[in-house]
KOLVOZA-799100 format. One line per 2 residues: number of its first residue (from 0); their letters; for each residue x, z, y of C-alpha. Coordinates in steps of 0.02 Angstrom, whole numbers. Layout:
N
NUM = a = X/Z/Y; ...
END
This chain:
387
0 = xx = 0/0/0; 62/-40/183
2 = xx = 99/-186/311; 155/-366/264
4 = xx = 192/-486/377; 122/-677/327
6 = xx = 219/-823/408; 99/-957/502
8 = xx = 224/-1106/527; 73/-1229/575
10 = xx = 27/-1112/713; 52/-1202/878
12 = xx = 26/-1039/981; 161/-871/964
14 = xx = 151/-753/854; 173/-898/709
16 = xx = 139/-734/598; 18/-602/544
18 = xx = 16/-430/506; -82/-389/356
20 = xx = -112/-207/257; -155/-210/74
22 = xx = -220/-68/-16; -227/-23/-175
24 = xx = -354/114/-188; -498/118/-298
26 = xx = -619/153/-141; -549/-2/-53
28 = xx = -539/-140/-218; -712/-43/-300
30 = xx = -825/-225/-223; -678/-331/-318
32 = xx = -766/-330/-470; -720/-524/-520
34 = xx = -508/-479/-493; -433/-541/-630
36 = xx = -257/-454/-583; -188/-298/-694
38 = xx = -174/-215/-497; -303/-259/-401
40 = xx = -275/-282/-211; -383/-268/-41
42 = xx = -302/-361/81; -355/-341/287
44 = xx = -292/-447/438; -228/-320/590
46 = xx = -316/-384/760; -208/-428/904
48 = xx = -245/-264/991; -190/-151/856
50 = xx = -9/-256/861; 67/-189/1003
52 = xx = 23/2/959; 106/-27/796
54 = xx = 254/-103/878; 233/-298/850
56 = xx = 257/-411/1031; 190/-603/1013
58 = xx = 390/-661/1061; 458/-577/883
60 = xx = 543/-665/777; 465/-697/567
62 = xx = 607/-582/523; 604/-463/669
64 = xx = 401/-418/622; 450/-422/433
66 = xx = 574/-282/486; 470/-184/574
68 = xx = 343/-172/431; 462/-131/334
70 = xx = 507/33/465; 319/71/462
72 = xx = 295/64/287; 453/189/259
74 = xx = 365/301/399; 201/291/303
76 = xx = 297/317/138; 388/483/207
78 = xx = 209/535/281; 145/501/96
80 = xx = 273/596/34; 260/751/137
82 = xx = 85/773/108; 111/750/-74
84 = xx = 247/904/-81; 121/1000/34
86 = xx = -12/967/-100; 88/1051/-236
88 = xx = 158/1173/-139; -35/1229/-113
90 = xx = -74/1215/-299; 91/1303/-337
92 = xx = 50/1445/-220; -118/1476/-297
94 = xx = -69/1440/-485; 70/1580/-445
96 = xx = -69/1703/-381; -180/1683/-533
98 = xx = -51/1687/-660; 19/1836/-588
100 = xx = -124/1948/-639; -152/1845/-798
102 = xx = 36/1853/-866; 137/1968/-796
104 = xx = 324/1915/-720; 418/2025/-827
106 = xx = 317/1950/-974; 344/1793/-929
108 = xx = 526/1811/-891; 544/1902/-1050
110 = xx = 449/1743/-1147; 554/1602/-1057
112 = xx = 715/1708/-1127; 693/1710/-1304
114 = xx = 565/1563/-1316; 584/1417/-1203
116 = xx = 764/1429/-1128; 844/1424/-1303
118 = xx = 810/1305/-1474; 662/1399/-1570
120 = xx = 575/1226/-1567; 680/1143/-1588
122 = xx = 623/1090/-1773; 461/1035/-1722
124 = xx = 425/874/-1616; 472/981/-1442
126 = xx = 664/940/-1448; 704/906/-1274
128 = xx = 748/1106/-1154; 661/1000/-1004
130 = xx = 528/922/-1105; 475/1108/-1179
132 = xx = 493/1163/-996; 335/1057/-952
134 = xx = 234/1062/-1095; 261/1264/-1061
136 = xx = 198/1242/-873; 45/1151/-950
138 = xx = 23/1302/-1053; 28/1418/-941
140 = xx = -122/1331/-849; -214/1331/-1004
142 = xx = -193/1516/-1022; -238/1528/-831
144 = xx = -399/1427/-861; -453/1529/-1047
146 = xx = -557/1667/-969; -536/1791/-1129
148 = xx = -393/1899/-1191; -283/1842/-1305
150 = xx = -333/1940/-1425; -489/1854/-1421
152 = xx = -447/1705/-1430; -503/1647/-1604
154 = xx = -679/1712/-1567; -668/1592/-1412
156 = xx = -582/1455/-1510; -724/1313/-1424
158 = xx = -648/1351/-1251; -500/1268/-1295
160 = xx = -557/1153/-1367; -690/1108/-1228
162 = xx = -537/1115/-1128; -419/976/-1232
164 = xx = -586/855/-1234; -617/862/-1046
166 = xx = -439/863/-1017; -445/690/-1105
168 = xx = -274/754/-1217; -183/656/-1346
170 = xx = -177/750/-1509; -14/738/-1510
172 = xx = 11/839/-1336; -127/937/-1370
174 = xx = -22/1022/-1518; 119/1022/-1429
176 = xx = 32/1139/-1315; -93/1236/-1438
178 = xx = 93/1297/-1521; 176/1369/-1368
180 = xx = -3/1457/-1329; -35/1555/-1489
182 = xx = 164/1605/-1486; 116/1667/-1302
184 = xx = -31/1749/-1344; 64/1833/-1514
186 = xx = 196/1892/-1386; 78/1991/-1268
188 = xx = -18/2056/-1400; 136/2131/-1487
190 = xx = 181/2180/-1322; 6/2283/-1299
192 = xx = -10/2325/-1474; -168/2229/-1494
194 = xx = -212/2113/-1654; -197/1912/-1646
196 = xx = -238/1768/-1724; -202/1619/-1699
198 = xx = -304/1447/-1599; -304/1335/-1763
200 = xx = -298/1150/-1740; -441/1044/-1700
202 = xx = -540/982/-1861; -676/881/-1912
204 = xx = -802/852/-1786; -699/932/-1611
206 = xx = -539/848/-1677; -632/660/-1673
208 = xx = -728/705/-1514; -561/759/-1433
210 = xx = -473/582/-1487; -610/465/-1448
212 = xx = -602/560/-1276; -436/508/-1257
214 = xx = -461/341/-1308; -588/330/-1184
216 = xx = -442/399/-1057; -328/234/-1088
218 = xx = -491/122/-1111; -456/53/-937
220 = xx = -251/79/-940; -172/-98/-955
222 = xx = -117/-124/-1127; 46/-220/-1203
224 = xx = 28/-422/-1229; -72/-477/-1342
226 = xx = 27/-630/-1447; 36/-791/-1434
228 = xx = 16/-894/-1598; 75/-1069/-1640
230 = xx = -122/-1115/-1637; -135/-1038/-1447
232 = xx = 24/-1148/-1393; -30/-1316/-1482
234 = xx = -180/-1317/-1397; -100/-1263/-1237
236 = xx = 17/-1416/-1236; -79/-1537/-1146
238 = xx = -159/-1418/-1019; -11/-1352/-939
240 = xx = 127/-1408/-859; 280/-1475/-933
242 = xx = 416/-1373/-865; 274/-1216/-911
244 = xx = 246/-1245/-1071; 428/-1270/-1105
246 = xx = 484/-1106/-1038; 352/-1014/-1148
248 = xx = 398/-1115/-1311; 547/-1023/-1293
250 = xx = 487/-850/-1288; 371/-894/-1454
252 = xx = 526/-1001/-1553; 668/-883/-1504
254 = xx = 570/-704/-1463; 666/-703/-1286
256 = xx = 613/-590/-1161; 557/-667/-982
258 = xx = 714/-624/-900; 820/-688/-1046
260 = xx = 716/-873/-1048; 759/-869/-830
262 = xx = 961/-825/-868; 986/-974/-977
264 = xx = 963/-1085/-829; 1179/-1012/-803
266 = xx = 1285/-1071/-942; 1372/-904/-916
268 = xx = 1222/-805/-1004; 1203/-910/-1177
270 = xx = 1306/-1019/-1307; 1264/-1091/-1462
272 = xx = 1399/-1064/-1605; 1419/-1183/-1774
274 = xx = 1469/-1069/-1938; 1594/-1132/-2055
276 = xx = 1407/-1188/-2186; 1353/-1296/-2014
278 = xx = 1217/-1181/-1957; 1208/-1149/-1793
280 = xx = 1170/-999/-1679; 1091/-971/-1514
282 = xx = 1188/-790/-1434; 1092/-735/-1266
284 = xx = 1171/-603/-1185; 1036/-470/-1137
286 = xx = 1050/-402/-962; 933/-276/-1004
288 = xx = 1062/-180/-1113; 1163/-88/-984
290 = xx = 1194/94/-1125; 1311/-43/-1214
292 = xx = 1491/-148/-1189; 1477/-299/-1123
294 = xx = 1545/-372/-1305; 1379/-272/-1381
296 = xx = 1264/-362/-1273; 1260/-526/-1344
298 = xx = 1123/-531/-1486; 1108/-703/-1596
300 = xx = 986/-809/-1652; 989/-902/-1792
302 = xx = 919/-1100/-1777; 838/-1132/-1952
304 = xx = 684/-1240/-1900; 649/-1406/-1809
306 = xx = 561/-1304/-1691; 694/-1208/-1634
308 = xx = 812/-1356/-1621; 693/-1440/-1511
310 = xx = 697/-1255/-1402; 879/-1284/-1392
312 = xx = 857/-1448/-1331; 720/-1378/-1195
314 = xx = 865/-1256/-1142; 1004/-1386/-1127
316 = xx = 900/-1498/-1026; 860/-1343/-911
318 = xx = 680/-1414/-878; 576/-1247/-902
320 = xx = 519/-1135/-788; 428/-970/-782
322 = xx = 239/-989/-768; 131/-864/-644
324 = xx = 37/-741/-769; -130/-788/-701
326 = xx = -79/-958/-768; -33/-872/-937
328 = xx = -209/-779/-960; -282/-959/-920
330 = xx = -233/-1026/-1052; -190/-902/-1183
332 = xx = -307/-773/-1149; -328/-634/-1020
334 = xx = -231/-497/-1125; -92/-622/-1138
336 = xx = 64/-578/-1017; 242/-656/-997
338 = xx = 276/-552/-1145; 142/-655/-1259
340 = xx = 292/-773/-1353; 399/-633/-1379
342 = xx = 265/-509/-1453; 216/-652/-1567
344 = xx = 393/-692/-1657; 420/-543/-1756
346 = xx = 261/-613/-1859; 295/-779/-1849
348 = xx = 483/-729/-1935; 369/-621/-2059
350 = xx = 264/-767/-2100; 419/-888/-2165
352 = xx = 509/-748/-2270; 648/-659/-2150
354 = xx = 647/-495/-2156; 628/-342/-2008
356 = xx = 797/-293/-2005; 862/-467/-1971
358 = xx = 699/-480/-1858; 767/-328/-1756
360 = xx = 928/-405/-1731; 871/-572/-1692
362 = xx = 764/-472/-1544; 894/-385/-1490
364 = xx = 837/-201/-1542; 910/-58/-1556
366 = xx = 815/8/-1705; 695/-57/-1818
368 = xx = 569/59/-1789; 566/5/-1591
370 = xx = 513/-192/-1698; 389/-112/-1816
372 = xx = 314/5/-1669; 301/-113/-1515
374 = xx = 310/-281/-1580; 235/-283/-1766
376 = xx = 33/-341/-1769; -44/-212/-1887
378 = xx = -198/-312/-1912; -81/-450/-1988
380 = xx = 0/-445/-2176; 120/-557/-2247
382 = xx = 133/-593/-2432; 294/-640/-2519
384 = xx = 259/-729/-2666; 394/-763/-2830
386 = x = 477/-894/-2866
END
């Protein structure tokens, strides 16, 4: 959200520019119900009396107002960012009163000690000191928000979960939580020499009611690229553009990622290498990979169809460019992105007998489990058959 400036080079009068403010807010883009971007935008035109106040003179040059937008847009940013910390602050301040007469500093201080500063969890899926740190903070506001005793807590065991479902919680960070709780509430009871038992788990009917809640919570969330099959880019040949369609035939024959298919425009970034048995193969070095030596970064692709030797031609000729993605959900569907080709190759490989770990390679993974997770279809099965 904030200014842009728009140039107006047919304008015969000064300013050949306008100011405009966008806005991404859901009570600004709620009429754009038609929007068919992943961040929908509501764009306004500043009138010529507002220009001067915010600093903009008819005489300024196209770069001149594009750097003074960018001033006020850092000055709205800071103000942003001000209020924000003053928001928490506020919510700190009064989180801090209430948990004071629910839990005790000393108690608490005592807890973080033995529980939280040093590796009791460190078994279970909370490995990370920082990342037990915050699910801790969330709960101690869960604590704060249970209106009963810890030692009555398993007679009350339908506040929490009435508190996980309209929370919208995935099950997973739900447990995290629900485990740090009932060891806080078997501290303080062995503190006060009161019984406890624990908050079990979510079952049955609260445990499905607590997921499909969540579920409902990412409904709406953009989700990863859907694929795109060999069917979707046949029938997409003659509809789009040559240069287009090349660029994404190389995503779907070679599983390239969108900056990878833009490098190989510079020699410097790819090179295809003949084996002593003739086959040839396409390295790319990956930009992305920064944890690694530069020697690490290359990842190769083996050329074993016609397909992929005609992608190799596509790359040498150097006539592909990268398509807009409202141009990509045109033709391959709207939950297709500029990741489409490359979330369709692991299957693809699948389908003609190669196997994940050479998959993982070929994609330039660091594990196979990041290929299985991200990039495998789960809906789709491939069947090996004897020879």
């Amino acid at each position: 959200m904030g200014y842009y400036v728009k140039s107006l080079p047919w304008k015969k009068s000064k300013p050949k520019w306008k100011v405009q403010f966008v806005s991404y807010k859901k009570e600004h883009i709620n009429a754009i119900n038609n929007s068919r971007s992943i961040k929908p935008k509501k764009t306004w035109d500043i009138s010529k009396e507002r220009l001067k106040p915010l600093g903009f003179y008819k005489d300024m040059t196209i770069d001149e107002a594009k750097a003074r937008s960018r001033q006020l847009n850092i000055q709205k940013n800071l103000k942003e960012q001000e209020e924000k910390i003053r928001k928490i602050e506020r919510n700190e301040k009064y989180l801090i009163l209430k948990q004071d007469f629910k839990m005790p500093e000393e108690f608490v201080l005592e807890f973080e000690k033995r529980f939280i500063t040093r590796t009791y969890l460190s078994n279970d899926r909370i490995k990370n000191t920082n990342r037990i740190k915050l699910r801790w903070r969330a709960a101690q506001k869960l604590i704060i928000a249970i209106e009963s005793e810890p030692s009555d807590w398993y007679y009350n065991i339908y506040d929490f979960y009435d508190y996980f479902y309209n929370k919208q919680l995935s099950i997973r960070y739900m447990n995290e939580i629900l485990k740090i709780v009932n060891l806080w509430g078997f501290f303080i009871c062995k503190k006060m020499g009161r019984p406890f038992l624990e908050v079990p788990k979510p079952g049955g009917y609260e445990r499905r009611r607590i997921i499909d809640a969540y579920f409902q919570k990412i409904k709406n969330i953009p989700k990863k690229s859907g694929p795109i099959t060999l069917l979707k880019l046949l029938r997409a040949r003659d509809r789009l553009r040559n240069d287009l369609y090349n660029w994404v035939y190389l995503t779907v024959w070679f599983g390239l990622r969108p900056k990878e298919v833009d490098n190989l425009h510079d020699h410097y970034y790819w090179k295809v290498e003949t084996l002593f048995n003739g086959r040839r193969v396409l390295w790319v070095y990956q930009t992305k990979v920064i944890a690694l030596p530069v020697e690490d970064r290359w990842k190769p692709i083996p050329i074993l169809y016609d397909e992929q030797v005609k992608a190799i031609s596509i790359l040498e000729s150097g006539d592909f460019k990268r398509p807009l993605v409202k141009t990509m959900r045109e033709h391959f569907g709207n939950d297709v992105s500029l990741y489409g080709g490359r979330k369709a190759f692991t299957d693809l490989m699948l389908s003609k007998g190669h196997t994940l770990e050479n998959i993982s390679v070929w994609m330039g993974h660091s594990t196979i489990n990041r290929t299985w997770k991200s990039y495998k279809n789960r809906r789709k099965y491939h069947i090996q058959y004897g020879t």
